[in-house]
LODREN-689148 format. One record per residue: residue in three letters; z, y negated, x of N, C-alpha, C, O, CB in turn. Coordinates in steps of 0.1 Angstrom, whole numbers, plus 2048, in hexadecimal, padded with zeros to 3 digits. Atoms other than C-alpha are relative to their C-alpha. Glycine has a CB too. Layout:
// residues N
ALAZYXZYXZYXZYXZYX
...
This chain:
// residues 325
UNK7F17FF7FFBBAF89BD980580A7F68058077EA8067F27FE
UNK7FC7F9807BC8FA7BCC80D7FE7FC8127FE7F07FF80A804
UNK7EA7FC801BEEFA8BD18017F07F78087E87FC8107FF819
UNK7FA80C808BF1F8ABB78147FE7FB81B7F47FA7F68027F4
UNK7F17FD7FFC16F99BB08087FB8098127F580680280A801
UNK7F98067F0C21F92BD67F97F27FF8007EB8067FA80A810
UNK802810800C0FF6EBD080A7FA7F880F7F17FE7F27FC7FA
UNK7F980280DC25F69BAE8107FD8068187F48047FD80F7F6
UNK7F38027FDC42F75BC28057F980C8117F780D80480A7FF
UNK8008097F7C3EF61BE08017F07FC80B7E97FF7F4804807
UNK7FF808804C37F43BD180C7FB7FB8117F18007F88017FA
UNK7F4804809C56F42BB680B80680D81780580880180A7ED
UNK7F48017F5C6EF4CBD87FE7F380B8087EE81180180F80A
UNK7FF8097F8C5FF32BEC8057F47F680A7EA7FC7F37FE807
UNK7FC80D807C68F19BCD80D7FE7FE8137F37FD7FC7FE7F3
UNK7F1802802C89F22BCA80880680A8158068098038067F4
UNK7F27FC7F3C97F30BEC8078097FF81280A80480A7F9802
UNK7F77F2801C9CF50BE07F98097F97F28067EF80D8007FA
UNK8077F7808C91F72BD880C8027F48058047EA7FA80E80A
UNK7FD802807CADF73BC07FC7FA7F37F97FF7E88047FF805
UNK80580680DCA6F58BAB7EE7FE7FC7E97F77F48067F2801
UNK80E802800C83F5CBAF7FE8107F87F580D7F07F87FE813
UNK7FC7F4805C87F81BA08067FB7EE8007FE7E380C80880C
UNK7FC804814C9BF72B7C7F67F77FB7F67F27F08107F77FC
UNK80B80B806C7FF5BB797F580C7FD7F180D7F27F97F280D
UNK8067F8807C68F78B7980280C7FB7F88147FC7F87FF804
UNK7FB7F6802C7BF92B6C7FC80C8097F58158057FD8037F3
UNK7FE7F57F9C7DFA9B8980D7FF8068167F68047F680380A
UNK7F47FF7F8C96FB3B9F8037F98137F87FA81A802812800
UNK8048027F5C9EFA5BC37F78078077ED80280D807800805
UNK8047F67F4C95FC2BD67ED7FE7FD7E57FB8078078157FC
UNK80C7FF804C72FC2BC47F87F78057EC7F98087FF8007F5
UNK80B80B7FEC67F9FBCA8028018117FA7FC8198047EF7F7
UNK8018017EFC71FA3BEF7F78088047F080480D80D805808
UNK8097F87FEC5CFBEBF17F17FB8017E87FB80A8028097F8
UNK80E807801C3EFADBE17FC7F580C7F17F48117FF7F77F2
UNK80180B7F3C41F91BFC7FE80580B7FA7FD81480B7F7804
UNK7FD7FF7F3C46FA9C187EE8067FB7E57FE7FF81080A809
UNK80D7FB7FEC22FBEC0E7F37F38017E87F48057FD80A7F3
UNK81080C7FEC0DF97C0A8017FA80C7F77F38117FD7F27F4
UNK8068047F5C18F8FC2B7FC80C8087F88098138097F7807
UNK8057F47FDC0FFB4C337ED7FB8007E37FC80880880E7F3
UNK80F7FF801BEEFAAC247F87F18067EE7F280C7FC8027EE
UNK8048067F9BE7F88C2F8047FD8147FF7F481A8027F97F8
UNK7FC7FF7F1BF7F8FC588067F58007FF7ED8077F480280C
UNK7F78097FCC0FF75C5880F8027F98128077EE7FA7F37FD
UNK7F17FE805C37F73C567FF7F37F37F77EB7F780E7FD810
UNK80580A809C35F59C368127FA7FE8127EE7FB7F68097EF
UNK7F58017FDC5EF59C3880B80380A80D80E80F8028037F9
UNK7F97FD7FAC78F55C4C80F8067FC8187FE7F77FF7F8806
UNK7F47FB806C96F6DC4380E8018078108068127FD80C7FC
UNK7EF7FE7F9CBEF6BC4A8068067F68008097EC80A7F1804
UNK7FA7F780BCD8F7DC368017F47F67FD7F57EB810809804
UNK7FF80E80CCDEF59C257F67F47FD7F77EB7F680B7F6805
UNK80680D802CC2F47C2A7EF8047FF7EA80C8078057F580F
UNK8117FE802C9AF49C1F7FB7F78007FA7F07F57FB8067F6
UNK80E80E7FDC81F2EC307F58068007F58128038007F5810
UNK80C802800C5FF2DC2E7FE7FA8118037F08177FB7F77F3
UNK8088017F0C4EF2EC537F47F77FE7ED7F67F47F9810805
UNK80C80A801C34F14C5B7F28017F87EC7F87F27FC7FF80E
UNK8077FC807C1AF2BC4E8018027F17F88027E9800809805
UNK7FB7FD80EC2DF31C2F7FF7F67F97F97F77EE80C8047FF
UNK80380B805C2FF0EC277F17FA7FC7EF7F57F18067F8808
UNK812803802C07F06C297FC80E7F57F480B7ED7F5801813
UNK8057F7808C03F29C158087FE7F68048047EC7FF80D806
UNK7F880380EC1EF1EBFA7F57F67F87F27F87EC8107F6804
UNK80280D808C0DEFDBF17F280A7F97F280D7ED7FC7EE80B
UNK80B7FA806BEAF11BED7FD8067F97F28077F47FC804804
UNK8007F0808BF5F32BDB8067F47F38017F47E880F813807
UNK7FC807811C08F16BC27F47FF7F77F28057ED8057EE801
UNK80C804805BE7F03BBF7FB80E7F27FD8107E67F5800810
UNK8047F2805BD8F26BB78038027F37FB8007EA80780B807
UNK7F77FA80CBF0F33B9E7FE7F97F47FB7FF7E980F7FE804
UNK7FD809804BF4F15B8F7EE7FE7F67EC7FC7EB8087F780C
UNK810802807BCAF12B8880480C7F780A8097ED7EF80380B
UNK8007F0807BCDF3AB7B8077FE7F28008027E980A80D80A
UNK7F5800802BEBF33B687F87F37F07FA7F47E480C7FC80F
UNK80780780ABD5F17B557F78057F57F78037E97FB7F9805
UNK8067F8808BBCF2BB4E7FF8097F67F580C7EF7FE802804
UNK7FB7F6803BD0F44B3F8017F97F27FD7FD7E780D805808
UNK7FC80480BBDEF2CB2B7F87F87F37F97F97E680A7F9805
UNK810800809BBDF1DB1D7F98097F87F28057EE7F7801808
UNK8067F8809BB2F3BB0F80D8047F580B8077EA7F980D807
UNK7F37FA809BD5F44B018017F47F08047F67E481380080D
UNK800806808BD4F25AF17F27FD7F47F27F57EB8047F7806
UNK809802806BB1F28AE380380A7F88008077EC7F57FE807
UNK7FC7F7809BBEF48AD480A7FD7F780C8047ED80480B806
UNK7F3806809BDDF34AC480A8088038148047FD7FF8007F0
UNK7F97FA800BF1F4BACF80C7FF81280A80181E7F880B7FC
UNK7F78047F5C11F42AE680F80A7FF8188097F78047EF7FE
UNK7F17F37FCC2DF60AF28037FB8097FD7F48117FF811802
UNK7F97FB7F7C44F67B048117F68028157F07F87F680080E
UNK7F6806804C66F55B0C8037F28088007F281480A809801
UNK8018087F7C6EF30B178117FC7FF8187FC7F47F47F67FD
UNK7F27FF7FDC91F2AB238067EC8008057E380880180A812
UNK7F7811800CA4F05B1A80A7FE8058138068028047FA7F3
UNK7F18037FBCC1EF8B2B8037F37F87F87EE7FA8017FE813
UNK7FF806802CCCEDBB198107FB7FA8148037F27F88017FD
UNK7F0808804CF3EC6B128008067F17F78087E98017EC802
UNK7FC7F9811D07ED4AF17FB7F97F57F47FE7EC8117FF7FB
UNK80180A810D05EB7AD87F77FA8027F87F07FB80D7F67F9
UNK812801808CDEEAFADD7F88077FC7F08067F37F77FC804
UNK8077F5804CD4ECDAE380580B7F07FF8167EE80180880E
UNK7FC7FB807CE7ED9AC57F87FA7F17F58017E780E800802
UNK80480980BCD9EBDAAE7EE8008027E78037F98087F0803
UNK80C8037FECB8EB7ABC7F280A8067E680A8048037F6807
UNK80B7F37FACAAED7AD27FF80A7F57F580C7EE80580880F
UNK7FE7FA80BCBAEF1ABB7F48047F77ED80E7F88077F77FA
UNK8047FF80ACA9EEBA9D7EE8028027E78097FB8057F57F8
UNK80E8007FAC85EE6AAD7F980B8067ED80E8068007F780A
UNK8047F57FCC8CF06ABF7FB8097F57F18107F680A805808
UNK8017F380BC8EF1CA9D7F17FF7FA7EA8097F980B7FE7F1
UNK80F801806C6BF08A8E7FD80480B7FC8108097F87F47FA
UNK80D7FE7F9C57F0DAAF8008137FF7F781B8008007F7814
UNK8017F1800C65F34AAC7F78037F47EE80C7F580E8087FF
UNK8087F880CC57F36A887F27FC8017EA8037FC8047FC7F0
UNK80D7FD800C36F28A907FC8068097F080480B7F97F67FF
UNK8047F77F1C32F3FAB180280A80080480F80B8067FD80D
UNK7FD7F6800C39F5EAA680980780B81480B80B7F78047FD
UNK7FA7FC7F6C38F6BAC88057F980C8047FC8187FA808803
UNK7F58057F6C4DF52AD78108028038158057F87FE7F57FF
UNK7F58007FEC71F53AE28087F58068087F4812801809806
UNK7FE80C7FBC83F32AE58118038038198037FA7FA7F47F6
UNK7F2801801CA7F35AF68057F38078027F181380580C806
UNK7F38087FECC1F18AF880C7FF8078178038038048007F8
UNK7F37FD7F9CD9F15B1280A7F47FC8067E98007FE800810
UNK7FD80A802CF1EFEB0680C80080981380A80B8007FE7F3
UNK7F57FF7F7D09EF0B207FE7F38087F27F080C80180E809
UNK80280C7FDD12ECEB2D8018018118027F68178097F77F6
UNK8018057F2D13ED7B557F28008047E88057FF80A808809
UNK8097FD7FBCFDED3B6C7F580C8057F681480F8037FD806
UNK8087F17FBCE2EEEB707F47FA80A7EE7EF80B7F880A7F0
UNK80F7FF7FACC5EF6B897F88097FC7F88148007FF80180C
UNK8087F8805CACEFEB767F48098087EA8098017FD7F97F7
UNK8097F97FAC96F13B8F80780F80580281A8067FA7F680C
UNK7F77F97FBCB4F25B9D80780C7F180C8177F080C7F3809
UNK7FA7FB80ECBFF2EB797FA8057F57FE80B7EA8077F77FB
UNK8107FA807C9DF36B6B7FF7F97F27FD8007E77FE8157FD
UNK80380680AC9AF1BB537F37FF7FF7EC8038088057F6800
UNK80A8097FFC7DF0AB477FC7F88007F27F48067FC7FE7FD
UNK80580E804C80EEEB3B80F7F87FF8157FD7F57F67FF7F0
UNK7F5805804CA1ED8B3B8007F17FF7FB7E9805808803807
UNK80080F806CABEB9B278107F880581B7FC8027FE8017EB
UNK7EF801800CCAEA6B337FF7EA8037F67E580980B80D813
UNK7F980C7FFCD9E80B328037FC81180C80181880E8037F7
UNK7F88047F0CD7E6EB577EF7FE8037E57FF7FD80E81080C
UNK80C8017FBCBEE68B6A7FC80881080380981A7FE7F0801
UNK8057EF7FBCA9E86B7E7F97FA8097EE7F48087F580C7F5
UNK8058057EFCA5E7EBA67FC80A80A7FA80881680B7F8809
UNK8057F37FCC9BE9EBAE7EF8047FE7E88097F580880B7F9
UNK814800804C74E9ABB77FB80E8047F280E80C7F47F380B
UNK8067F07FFC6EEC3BB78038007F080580B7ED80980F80B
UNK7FF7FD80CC74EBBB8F7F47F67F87F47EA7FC80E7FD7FB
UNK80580B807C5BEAAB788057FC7F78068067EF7F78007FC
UNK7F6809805C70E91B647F97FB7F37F27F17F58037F480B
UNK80B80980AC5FE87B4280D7F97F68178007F37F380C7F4
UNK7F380A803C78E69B317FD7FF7EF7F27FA7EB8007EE80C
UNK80080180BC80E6BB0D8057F47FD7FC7ED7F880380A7FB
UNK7FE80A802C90E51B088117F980381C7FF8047FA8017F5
UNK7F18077F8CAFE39B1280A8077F880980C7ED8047EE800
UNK7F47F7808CD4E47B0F80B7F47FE8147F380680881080A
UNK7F880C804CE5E28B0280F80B7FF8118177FD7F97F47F0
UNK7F07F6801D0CE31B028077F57FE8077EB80480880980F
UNK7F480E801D25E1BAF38128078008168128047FC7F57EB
UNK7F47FF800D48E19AEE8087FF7EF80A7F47E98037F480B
UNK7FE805811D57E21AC680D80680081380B8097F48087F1
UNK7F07FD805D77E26AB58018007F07F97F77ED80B7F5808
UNK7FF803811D7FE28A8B8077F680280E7F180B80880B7F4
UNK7FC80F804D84E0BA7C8148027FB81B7F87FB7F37FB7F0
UNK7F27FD801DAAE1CA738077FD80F8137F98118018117FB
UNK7F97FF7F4DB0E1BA988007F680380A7EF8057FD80880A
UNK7FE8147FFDA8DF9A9D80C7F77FB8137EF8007F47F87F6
UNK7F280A802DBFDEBA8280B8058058117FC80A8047FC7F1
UNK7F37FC7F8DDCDFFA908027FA80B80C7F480A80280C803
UNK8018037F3DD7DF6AB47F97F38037FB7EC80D7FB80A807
UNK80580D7F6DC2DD8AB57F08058087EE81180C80E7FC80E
UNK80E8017FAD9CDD2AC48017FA80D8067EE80E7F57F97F7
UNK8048057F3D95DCFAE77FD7F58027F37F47FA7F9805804
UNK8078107FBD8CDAAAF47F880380A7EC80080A8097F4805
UNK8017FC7EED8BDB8B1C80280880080B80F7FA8067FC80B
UNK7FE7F07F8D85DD4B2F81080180181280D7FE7F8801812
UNK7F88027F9DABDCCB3A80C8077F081680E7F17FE7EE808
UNK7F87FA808DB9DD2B177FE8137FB8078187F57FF7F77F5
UNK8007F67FFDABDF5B1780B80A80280C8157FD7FA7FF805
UNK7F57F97FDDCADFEB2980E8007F381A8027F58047FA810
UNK7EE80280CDE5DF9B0A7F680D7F67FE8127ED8047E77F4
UNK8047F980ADCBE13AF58018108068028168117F17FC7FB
UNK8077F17FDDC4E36AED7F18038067E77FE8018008077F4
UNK8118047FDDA4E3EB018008118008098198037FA7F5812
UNK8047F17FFD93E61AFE7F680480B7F07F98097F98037F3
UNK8077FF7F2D7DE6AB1E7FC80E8048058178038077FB80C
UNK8057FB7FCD64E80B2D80580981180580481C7F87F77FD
UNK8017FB7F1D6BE99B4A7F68068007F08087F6809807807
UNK80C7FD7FFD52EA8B5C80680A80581280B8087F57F8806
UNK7FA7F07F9D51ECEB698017FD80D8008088147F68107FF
UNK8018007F1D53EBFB8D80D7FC7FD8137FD8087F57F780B
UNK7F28067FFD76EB0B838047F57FE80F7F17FA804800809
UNK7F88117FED74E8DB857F97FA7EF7EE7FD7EB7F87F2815
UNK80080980AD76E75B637F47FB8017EE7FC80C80A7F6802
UNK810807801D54E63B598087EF7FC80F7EE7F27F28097EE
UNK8038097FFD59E3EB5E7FB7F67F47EF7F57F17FA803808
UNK80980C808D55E21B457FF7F48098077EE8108087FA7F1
UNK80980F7FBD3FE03B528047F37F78077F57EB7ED8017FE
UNK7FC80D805D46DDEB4A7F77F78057F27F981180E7FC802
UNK80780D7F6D33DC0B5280A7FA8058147FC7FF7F77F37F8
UNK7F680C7FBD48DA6B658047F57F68007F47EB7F97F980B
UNK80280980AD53D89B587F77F68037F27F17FA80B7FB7FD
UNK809807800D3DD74B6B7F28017F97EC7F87F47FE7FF80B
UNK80C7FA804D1FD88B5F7F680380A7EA80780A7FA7F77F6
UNK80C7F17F3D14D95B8180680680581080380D7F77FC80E
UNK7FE7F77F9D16DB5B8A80F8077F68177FF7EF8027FA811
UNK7FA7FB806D2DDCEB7B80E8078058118058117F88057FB
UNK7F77FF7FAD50DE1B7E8038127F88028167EC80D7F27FF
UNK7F87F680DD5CE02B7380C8028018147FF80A7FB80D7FE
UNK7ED7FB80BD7DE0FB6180280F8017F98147FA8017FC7EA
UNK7FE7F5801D89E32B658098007F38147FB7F480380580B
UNK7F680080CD97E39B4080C80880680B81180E7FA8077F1
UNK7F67F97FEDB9E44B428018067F38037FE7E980B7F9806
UNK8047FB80FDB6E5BB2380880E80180A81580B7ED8037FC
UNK7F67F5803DCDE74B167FA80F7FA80081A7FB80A7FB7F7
UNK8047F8805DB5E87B057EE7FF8077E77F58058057FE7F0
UNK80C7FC7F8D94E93B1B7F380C7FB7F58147F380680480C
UNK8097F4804D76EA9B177F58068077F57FF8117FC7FD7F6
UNK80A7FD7FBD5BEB7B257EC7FB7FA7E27FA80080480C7FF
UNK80F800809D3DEAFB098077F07FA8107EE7F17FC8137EF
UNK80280B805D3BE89B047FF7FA7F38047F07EF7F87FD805
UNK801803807D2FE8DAE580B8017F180E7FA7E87F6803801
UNK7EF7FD803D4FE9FAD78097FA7FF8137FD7F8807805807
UNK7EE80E7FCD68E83ADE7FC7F97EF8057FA7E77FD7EB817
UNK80480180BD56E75ABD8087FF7F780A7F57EF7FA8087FE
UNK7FB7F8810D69E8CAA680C7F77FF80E7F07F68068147FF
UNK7F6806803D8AE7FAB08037F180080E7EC7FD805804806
UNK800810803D80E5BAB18017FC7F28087F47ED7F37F9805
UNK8007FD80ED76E63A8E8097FD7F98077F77EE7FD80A7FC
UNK7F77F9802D95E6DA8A80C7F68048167FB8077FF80E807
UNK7F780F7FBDA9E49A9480780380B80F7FB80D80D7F97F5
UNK7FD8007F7DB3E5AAB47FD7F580E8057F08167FE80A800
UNK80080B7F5DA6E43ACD7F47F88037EF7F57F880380480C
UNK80F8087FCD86E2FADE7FB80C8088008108128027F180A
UNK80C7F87F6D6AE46AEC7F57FA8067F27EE8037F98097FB
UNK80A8057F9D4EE41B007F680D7FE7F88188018057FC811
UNK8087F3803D2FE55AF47F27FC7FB7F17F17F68078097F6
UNK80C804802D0CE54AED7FE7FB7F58047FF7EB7F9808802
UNK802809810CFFE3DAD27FB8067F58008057E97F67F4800
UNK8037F880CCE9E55ABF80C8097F980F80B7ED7F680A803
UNK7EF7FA806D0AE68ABD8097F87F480C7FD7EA80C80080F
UNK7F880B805D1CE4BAAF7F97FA7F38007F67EA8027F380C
UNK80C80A806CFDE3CA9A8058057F08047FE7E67EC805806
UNK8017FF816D06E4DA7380E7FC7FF8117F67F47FD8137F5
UNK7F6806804D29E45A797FF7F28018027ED7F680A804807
UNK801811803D23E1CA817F97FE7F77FC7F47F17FA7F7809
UNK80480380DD0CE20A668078037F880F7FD7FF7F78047FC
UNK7F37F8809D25E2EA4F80D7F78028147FB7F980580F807
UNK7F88047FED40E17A5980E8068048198018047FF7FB7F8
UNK7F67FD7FDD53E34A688037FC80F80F7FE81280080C7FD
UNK7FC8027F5D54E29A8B7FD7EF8037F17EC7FF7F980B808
UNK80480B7F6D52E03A9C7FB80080E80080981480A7FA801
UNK8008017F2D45DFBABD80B7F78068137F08007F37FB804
UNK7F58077F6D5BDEDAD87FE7F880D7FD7FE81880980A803
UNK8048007EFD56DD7AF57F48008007F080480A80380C80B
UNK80B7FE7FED34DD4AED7F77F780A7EF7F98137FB8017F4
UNK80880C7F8D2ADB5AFB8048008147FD7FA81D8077F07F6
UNK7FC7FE7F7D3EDBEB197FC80E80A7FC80F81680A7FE7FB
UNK8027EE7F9D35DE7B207F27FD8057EA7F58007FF8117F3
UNK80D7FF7FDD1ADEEB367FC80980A7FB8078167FB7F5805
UNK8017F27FFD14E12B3C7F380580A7F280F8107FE8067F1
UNK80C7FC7F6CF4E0FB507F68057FD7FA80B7F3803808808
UNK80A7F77FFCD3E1FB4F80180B7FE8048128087FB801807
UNK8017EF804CD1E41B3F7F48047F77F07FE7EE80C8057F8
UNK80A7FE809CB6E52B328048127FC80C8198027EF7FB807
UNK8017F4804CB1E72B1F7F28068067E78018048027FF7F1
UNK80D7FB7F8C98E87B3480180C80180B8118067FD7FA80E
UNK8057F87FCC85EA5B347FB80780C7F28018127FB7FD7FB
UNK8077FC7F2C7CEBAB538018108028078197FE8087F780D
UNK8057EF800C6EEDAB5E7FB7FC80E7F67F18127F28077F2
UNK8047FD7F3C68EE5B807EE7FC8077E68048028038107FF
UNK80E802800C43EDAB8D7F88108057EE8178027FD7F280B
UNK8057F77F5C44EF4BA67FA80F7F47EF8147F481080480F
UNK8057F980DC41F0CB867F18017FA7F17FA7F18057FA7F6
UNK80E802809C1CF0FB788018037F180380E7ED7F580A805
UNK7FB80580FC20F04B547FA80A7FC7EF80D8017FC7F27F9
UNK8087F7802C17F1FB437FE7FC7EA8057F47E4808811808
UNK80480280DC0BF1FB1B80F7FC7F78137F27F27F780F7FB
UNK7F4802805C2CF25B0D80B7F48048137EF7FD80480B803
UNK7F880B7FDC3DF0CB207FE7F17FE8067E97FE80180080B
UNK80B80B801C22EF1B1B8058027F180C7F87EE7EE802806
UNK804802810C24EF7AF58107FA7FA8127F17F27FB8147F6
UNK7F5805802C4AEF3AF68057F480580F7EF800807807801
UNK7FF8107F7C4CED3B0C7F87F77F87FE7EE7F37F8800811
UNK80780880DC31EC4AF58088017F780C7F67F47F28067FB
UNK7FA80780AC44EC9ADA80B7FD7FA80D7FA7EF7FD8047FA
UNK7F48077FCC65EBEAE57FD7F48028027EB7FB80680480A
UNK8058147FDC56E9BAF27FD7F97F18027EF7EC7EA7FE80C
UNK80180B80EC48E94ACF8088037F48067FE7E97F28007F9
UNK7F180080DC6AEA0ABB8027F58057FB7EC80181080B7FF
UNK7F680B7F6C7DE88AD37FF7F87FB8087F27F57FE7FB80F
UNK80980E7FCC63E6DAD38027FB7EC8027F07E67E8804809
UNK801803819C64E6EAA58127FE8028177F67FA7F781A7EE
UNK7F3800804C8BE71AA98077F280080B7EE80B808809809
UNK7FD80C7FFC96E4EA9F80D7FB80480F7EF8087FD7FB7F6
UNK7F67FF7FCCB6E52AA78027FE81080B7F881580380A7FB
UNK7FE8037F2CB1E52ACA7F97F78047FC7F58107FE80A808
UNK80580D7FFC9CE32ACB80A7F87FD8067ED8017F77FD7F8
UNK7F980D805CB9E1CABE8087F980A81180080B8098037F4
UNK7F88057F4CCAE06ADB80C7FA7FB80E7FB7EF7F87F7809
UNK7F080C807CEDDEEAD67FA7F97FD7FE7F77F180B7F7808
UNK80680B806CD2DD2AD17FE7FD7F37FE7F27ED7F6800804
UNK8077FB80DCC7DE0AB38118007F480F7FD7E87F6816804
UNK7FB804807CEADE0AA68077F57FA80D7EC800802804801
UNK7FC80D80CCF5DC8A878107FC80681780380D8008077EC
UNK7F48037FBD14DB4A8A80E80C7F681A80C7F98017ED7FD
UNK7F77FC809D25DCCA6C80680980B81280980C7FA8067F3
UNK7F67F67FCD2ADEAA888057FD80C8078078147FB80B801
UNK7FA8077F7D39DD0AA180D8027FB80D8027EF7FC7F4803
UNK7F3801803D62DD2AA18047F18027F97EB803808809808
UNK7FF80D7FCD6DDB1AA780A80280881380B80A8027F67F4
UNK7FA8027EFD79DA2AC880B7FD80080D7F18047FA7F780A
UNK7F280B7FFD9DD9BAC580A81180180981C7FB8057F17ED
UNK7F67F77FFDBADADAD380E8067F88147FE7F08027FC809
UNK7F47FF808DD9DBFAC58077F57FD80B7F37F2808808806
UNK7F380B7FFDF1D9FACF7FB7F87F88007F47EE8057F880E
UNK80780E808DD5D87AC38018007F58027F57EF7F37FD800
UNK80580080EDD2D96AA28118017FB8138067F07F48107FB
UNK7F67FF808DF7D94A9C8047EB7FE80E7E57FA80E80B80A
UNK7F98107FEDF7D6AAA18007FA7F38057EF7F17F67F5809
């Protein structure tokens, strides 16, 4: 197999449905990778795509010669990286997509050491809390909060995203501690939008204790980055809803209370890792995926659940009216 180029570039358009984005993944240009695809079905005698001005499928043929050239690649690609690693030596650049205020706290800093022990590596940070597709956008590797139902991704789970509900202990005695979801409505609440538009939802258990309800905050003051709302909670402005590691040195610290604890119930979330499969891992990417899993996995901060907290960074359950009897 000569034309390995037209394999390279066949492959990364059949993964992503485009010679476009199949081109910023491997630094060429459209025109180029179209080309490489048109000379390997030149060289193997078959159409391997079907082309429209908007649309690029894979032909029956194309599909059975996708899975195989992966295979392929994907062995090569190991090999490569085997020796590269027996040399110790790992280049070139690996691309992160990850949310502001973990990736600011937690990728960040991890990125600068793996640069100083890799000489010739290049680690860039996208930081940004919408949704990305990382194949389409030529990531590598992306870390984000939620849980990842997209089986063309491999999903590796760092660990749960507990989310509570805090406020300063200044805002409390002014206004009073929540009892019920129901008194929520007499407070200041601070809240999450999302770049699609719509408000992020606080969860409640019932009162029976089955099955749950949610609350759209009515909040005067909104944001985009969850972990943000924080500052001004800090700040005796109102009740947020935000991740616990976020929250965790202020309830230690006695600057923030929880709220509603026994009552909030935010659901299943995890903090998860994922990178394209369809990709053939290559040295550099392997070395940075490894050593993101075992920052994470040492970060104790992100192990700590509500369970785990003491009664000191509980607010106590009694409402504005109550606390005037």
């Amino acid at each position: 197999m000569r034309n390995l180029q037209g394999l390279v570039s066949f492959v990364e358009s059949a993964a992503s449905g485009s010679f476009t984005s199949a081109a910023a993944r491997l630094d060429l240009t459209p025109a180029a990778v179209s080309k490489n695809v048109m000379k390997l079905e030149q060289q193997v005698g078959v159409r391997l795509f079907n082309r429209t001005t908007r649309r690029l499928t894979l032909t029956a043929e194309g599909r059975d010669f996708a899975d195989r050239a992966r295979d392929a690649l994907r062995g090569l690609d190991d090999a490569v990286a085997g020796v590269s690693r027996a040399g110790g030596a790992v280049s070139g650049r690996v691309r992160i997509s990850v949310g502001i205020g973990f990736g600011r706290h937690f990728v960040l800093p991890l990125a600068a050491r793996l640069a100083e022990q890799h000489p010739l590596l290049e680690v860039e940070v996208s930081l940004d809390n919408r949704s990305v597709d990382l194949v389409a956008e030529g990531f590598d590797i992306g870390v984000r909060g939620g849980v990842i139902i997209d089986s063309s991704l491999i999903a590796r789970r760092v660990a749960r995203l507990p989310v509570v509900l805090v406020a300063a202990p200044a805002y409390l005695r002014a206004h009073g501690v929540p009892a019920t979801p129901a008194d929520l409505a007499a407070h200041r609440l601070l809240a999450v939008r999302h770049a699609a538009g719509n408000v992020s939802p606080w969860r409640f258990r019932k009162p029976t204790g089955r099955g749950s309800f949610e609350l759209l905050p009515a909040a005067r003051v909104l944001t985009s980055d969850p972990d943000a709302l924080v500052d001004p909670a800090l700040a005796g402005h109102g009740i947020c809803q935000t991740g616990l590691w976020h929250a965790l040195p202020h309830l230690r610290e006695g600057r923030l209370k929880l709220v509603l604890a026994a009552l909030h119930d935010p659901g299943d979330r995890e903090i998860v890792l994922h990178y394209p499969h369809r990709q053939f891992l290559s040295a550099r990417v392997r070395t940075v995926v490894d050593a993101l899993l075992a920052h994470l996995a040492a970060a104790r901060e992100l192990h700590v659940t509500p369970a785990d907290a003491p009664a000191s960074w509980h607010a106590a359950a009694k409402s504005k009216a109550s606390s005037r009897r």
